[in-house]
C-alpha positions in Angstrom: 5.5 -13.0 12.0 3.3 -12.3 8.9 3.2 -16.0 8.5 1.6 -17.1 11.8 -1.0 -14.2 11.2 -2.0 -15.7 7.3 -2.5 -18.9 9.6 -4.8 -18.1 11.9 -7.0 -17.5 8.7 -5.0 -20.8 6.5 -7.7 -22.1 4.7 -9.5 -18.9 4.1 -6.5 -17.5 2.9 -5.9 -20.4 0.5 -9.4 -20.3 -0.8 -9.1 -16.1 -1.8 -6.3 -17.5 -4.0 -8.5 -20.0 -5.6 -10.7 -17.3 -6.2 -8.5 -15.1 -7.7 -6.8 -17.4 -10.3 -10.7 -18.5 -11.3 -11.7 -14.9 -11.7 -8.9 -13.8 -13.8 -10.1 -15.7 -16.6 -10.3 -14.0 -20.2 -10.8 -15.0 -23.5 -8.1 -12.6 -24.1 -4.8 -14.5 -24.0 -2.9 -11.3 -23.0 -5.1 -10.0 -20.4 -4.9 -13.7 -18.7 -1.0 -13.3 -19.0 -0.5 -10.2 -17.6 -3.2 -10.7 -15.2 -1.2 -13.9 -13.6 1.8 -12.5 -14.0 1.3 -9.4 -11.1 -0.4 -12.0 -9.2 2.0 -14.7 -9.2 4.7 -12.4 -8.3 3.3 -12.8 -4.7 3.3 -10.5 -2.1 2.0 -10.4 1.5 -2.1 -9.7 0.3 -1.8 -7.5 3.4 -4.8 -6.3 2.6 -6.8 -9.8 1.9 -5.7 -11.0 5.4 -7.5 -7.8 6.8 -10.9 -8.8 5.3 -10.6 -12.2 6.5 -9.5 -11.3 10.6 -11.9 -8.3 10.4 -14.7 -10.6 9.1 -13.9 -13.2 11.7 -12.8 -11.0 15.2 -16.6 -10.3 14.5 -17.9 -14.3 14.5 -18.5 -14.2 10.5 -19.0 -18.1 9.9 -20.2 -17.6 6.3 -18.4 -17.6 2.9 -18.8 -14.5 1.0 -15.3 -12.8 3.0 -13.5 -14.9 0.5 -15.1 -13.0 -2.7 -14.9 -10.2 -0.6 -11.1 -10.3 0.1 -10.5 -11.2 -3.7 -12.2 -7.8 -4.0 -9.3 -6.0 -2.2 -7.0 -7.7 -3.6 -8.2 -6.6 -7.2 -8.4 -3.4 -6.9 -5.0 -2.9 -5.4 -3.7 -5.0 -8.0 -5.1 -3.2 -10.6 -3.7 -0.1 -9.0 -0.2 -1.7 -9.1 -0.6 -2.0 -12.5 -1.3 1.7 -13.1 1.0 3.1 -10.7 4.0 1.7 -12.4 2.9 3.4 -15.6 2.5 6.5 -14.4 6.1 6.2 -12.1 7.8 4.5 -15.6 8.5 1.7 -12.6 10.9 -1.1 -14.2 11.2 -3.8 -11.1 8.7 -4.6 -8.7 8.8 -7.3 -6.1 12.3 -8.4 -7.4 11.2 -8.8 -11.1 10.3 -6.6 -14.1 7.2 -4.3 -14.1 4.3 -5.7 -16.6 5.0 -2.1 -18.0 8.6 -3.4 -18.4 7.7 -6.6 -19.9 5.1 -5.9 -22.2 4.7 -2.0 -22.8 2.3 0.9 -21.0 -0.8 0.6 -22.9 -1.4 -3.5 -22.1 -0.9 -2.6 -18.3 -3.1 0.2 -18.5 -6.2 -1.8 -20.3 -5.8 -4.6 -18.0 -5.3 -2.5 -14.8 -9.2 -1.5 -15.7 -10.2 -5.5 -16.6 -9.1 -6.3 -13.2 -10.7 -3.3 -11.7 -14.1 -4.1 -13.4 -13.8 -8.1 -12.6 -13.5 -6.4 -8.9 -17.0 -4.5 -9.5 -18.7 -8.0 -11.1 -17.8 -9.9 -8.2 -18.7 -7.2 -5.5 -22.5 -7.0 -7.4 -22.6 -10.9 -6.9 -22.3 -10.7 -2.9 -25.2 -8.1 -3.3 -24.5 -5.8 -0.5 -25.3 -2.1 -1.4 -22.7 -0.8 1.8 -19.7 -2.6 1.1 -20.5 -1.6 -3.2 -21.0 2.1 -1.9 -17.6 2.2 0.4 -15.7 0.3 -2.1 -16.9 2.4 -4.8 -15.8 5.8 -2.8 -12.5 4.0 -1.8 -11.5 3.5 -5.4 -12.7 7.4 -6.3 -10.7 8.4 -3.6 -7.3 6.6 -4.5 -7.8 8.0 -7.7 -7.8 11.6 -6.0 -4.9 10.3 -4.2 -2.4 9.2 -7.2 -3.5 12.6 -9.1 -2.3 14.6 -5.0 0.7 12.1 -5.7 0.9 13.1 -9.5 0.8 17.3 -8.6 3.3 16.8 -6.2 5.9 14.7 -8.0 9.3 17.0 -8.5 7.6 19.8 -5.9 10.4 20.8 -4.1 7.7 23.1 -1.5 5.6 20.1 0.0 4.7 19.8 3.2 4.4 17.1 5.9 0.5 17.6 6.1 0.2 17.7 2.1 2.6 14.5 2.3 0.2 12.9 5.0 -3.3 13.7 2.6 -1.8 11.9 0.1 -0.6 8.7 1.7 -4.1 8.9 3.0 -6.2 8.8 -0.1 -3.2 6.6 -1.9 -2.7 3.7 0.5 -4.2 3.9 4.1 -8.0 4.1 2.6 -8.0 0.7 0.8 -6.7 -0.9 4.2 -9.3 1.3 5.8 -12.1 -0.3 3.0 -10.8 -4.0 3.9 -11.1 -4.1 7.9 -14.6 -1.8 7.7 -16.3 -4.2 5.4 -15.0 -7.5 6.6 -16.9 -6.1 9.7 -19.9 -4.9 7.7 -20.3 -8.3 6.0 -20.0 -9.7 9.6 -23.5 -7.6 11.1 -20.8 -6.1 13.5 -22.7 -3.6 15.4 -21.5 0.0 15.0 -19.1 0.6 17.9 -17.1 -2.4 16.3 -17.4 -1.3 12.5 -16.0 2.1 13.4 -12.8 0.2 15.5 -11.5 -1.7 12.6 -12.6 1.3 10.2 -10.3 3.5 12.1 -7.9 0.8 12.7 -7.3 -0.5 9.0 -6.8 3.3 8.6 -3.7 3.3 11.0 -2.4 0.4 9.9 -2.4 1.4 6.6 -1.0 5.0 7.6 2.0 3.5 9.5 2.5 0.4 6.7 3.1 3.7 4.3 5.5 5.4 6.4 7.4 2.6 6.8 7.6 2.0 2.8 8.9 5.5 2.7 11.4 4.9 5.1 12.4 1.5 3.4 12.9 3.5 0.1 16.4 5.3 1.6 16.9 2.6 4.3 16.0 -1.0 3.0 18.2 -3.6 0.4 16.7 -4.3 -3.2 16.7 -7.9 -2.7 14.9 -8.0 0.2 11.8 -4.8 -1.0 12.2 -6.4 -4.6 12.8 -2.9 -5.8 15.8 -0.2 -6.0 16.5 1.9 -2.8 16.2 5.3 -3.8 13.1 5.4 -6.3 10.9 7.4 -5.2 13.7 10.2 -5.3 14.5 9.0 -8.8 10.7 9.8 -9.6 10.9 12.9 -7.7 8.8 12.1 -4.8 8.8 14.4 -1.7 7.8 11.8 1.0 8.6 12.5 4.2 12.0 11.5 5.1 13.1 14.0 2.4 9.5 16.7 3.8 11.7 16.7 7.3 15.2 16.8 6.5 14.4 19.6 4.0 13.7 21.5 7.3 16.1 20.5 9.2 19.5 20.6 8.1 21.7 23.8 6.8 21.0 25.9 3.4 23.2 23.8 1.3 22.2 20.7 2.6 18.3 22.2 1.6 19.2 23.2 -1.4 20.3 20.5 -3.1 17.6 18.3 -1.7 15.2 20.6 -3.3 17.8 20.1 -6.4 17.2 16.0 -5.9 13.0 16.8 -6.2 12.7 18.6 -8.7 15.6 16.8 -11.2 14.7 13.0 -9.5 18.4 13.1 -8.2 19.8 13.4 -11.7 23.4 13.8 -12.0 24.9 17.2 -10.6 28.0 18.6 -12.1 30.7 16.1 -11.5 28.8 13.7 -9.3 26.6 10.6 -11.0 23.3 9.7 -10.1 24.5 7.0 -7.3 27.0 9.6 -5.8 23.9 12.2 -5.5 21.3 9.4 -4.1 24.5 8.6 -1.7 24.8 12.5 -0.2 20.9 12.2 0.1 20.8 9.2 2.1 23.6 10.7 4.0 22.0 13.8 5.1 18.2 12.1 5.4 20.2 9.9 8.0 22.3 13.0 9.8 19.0 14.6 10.3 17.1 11.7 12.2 14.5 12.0 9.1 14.5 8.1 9.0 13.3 7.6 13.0 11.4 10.8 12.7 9.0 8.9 10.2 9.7 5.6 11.9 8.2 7.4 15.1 5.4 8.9 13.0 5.0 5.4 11.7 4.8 3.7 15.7 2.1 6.5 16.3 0.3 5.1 13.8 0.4 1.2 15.1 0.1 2.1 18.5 -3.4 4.0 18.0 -4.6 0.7 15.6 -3.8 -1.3 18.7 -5.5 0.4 21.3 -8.2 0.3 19.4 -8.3 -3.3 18.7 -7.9 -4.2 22.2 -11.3 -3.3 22.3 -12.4 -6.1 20.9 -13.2 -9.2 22.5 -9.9 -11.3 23.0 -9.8 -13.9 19.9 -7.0 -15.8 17.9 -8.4 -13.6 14.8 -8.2 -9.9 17.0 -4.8 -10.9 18.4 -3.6 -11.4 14.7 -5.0 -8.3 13.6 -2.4 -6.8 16.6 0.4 -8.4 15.3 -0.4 -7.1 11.8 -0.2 -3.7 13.6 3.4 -4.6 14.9 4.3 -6.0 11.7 3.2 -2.6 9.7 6.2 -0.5 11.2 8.6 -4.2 11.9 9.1 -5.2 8.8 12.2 -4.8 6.1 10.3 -5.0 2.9 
């Protein structure tokens, strides 16, 4: 599916990469190196794709969405690169971490090249809105890894703390991409505040399902191993609801797995405790609790977008909504 949506917007798309490999040069070997080597590694540029249909369901016919989705795609980058610091991540999309490969202090420095490259080219399409929501999306994902950060190994957290965070970590940047594409566009207001709220759902449900994926989904297909974010003590929400639903024992030692990151427990290993977690996450219906959570999510992005006229680029944007919670990586 993700491939007939990147198609609709094919030679936009293509030109956002051009973009990206131009603006990552450095006369800094390393910082090109590390640079192209997240990049490369691929991914879906979710994100990217949201500028360009957002920019277009509103009859943008210009140029400056490409620089604009480069933008996007940046500054997530560049949070990629810090994230896996601060998680000591070793694999991401089915290959080592730059962290890995090189050590934590490279990825750190040029996590904040690429974010200030992001700022250069957002002052060269000269629009003061899309500078000042871009520029409070980035403060606010900060906010969100340090929620992320506090709440790493806290046994106590709850579904609404869980949902705050996910917010300000993920959903706002998909939230930045649709609202600006729109703002570049002259949408008028009614239509900036539909894909606002609807990059913010489809960034909300695209979460959950990672959450899910982490205790339900194969390595080789997510490119990373089932079961980290318990291994970094994270209390998303598939552990959040089966904390609360499922007998004392069963609690307890999921409180245990949070605070420890699932480390070994008396005579069982590490894989034999991840194993009784996945168990009881599954016995509890945690998995299509969040699932459910996630469809709530999608659904609200797509009754929102079918208030838009009826175009190639607005129905892609509605399968991007399906795709958020359909996907298996």
């Amino acid at each position: 599916m993700y491939k007939q949506i990147r198609a609709v917007v094919a030679s936009d798309f293509e030109a956002v990469n051009q973009v990206i490999v131009d603006q990552l040069y450095s006369d800094v070997a390393l910082v090109e190196s590390i640079g192209h080597y997240i990049i490369d590694a691929g991914g879906k540029r979710m994100r990217p794709v949201l500028v360009l249909l957002s920019a277009r369901s509103c009859g943008y016919e210009g140029k400056e969405h490409i620089r604009l989705a480069a933008v996007i795609e940046f500054i997530h980058t560049a949070t990629l690169l810090h994230d896996d610091v601060v998680d000591m991540s070793a694999m991401r999309r089915g290959r080592p971490t730059a962290n890995e490969k090189w050590n934590n202090p490279s990825s750190v420095l040029v996590g904040d090249f690429i974010y200030s490259r992001a700022f250069q080219i957002l002052v060269s399409i000269g629009s003061m809105d899309i500078m000042r929501i871009i520029a409070d999306t980035t403060n606010r994902i900060a906010e969100g890894e340090v929620l992320q950060l506090i709440n790493k190994h806290n046994s106590a957290a709850t579904q609404e703390g869980y949902m705050n965070v996910i917010r300000h970590k993920t959903a706002i940047l998909f939230q930045a991409a649709a609202e600006c594409g729109a703002l570049l566009a002259g949408a008028t207001d009614a239509q900036r505040a539909i894909l606002r709220d609807a990059g913010m759902h489809i960034g909300m449900a695209f979460q959950l399902i990672d959450d899910v994926l982490d205790y339900d989904g194969d390595a080789a297909t997510m490119g990373k191993n089932v079961g980290d974010d318990l291994a970094e003590g994270k209390p998303t929400l598939p552990l959040i609801h089966a904390m609360r639903n499922t007998d004392a024992d069963n609690a307890a030692l999921l409180r245990r797995c949070i605070e420890t990151g699932g480390q070994q427990q008396g005579s069982d290993s590490r894989d034999s405790v991840l194993q009784r977690v996945i168990a009881i996450v599954r016995q509890c219906g945690s998995l299509e609790y969040t699932r459910d959570l996630a469809l709530k999510q999608a659904d609200t992005a797509i009754a929102l977008l079918n208030q838009l006229p009826d175009t190639p680029f607005r129905n892609a944007l509605l399968d991007m909504a399906n795709l958020s919670v359909r996907r298996s990586s």
